[in-house]
C-alpha positions in Angstrom: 35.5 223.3 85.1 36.6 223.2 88.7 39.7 220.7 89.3 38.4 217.6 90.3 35.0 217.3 89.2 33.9 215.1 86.5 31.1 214.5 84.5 30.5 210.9 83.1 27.6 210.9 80.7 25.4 207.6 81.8 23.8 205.0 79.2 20.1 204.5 79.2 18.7 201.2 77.9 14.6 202.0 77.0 11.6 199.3 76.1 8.7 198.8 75.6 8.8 197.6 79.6 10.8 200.6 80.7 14.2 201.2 81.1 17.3 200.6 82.9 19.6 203.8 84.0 22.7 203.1 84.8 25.0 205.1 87.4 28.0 203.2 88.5 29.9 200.1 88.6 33.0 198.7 90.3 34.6 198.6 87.0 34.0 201.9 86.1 38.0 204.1 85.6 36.2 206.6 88.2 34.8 204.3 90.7 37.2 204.7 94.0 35.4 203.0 96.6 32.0 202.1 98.2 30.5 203.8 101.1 26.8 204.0 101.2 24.4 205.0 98.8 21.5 207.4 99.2 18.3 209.2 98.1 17.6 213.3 98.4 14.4 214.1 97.1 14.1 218.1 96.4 11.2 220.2 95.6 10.9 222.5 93.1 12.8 226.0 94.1 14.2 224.6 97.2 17.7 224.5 97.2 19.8 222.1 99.7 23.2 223.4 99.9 25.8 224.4 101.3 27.6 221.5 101.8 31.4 220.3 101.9 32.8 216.6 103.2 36.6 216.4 104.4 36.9 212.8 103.2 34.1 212.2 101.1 33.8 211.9 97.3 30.4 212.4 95.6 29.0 210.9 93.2 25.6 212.3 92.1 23.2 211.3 89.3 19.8 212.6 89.0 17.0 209.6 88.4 13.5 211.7 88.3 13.7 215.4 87.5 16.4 218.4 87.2 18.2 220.1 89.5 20.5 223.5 89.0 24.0 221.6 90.7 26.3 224.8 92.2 30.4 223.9 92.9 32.5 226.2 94.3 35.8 226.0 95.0 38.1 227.6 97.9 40.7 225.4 98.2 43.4 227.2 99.4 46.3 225.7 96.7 44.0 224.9 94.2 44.6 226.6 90.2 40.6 226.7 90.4 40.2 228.7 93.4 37.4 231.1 93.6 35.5 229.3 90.8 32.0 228.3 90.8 30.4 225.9 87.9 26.7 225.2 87.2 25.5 222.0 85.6 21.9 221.3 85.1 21.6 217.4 85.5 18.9 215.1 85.2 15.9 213.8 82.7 17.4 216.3 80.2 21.2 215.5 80.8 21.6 212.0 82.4 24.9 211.8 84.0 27.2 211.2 86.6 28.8 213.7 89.0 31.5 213.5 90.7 32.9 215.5 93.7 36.3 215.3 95.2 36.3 216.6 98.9 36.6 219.7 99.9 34.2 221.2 97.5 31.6 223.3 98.4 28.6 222.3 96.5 24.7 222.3 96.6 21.3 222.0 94.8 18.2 223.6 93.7 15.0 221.2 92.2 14.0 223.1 88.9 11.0 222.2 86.8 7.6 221.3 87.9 8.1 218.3 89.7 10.0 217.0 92.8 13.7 215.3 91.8 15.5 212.5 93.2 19.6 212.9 94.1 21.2 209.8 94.1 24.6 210.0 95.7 26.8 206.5 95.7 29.5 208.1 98.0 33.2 207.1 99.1 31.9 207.1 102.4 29.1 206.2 104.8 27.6 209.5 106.3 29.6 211.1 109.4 28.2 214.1 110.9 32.0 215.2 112.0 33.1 215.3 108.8 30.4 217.0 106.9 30.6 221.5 106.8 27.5 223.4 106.1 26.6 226.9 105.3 23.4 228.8 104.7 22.5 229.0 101.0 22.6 232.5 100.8 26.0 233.0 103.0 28.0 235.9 101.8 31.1 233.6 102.2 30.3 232.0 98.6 29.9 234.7 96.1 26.5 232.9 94.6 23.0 234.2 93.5 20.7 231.1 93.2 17.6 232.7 91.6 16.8 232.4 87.8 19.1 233.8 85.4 17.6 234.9 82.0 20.1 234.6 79.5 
């Protein structure tokens, strides 16, 4: 695993009513701070990436669907450097991601049916402090299509 991610499995309380999903609370050993929380809804096979934030920590859970979640990590003094991890979160593995800065990371809906990203980050949204790169740059050595294993 790339230094500095985490994964926090999440509890799910079902009834007959429903259920409640939880993602993150103030008292939570990995809860730093409180920026803003928000809502990425992906299609299947469309892939929203790359992205890497300075300053800001992610913290993604998946409440409706999958996606494929990519990491990569080219931090220059890091022991993970070079590395890239796949995690497959959502209906089938409800948990919590999080994302120090600095880490290039995006995602890909998989399945049949849209998902929805929620991200409780560090940090409200800054344009300045947010990187981007094409998802099939050459800079991040990264196929996204299927792999049959």
């Amino acid at each position: 695993m790339i230094e500095g991610i985490e994964i926090h499995q999440l509890k799910q309380i079902p009834d007959e009513r429903g259920k409640v999903m939880h993602m993150l609370r103030k008292d939570d050993k990995h809860f730093e701070k409180f920026g803003e929380i928000y809502f990425s809804m992906v299609y299947p096979n469309v892939i929203k990436g790359w992205h890497l934030h300075e300053r800001m920590t992610l913290n993604y859970t998946v409440v409706s669907g999958m996606i494929k979640l990519v990491v990569y990590d080219d931090r220059p003094k890091s022991r993970t450097k070079g590395e890239i991890d796949e995690l497959f979160i959502g209906k089938d593995n409800y948990c919590l991601v999080k994302i120090p800065p600095n880490i290039w990371n995006g995602f890909k809906g998989i399945g049949v049916k849209p998902a929805i990203v929620a991200n409780c980050a560090t940090e409200p949204h800054d344009p300045e402090e947010i990187k981007r790169k094409d998802p099939f740059s050459k800079d991040i050595p990264y196929n996204w299509e299927i792999k049959h294993k």
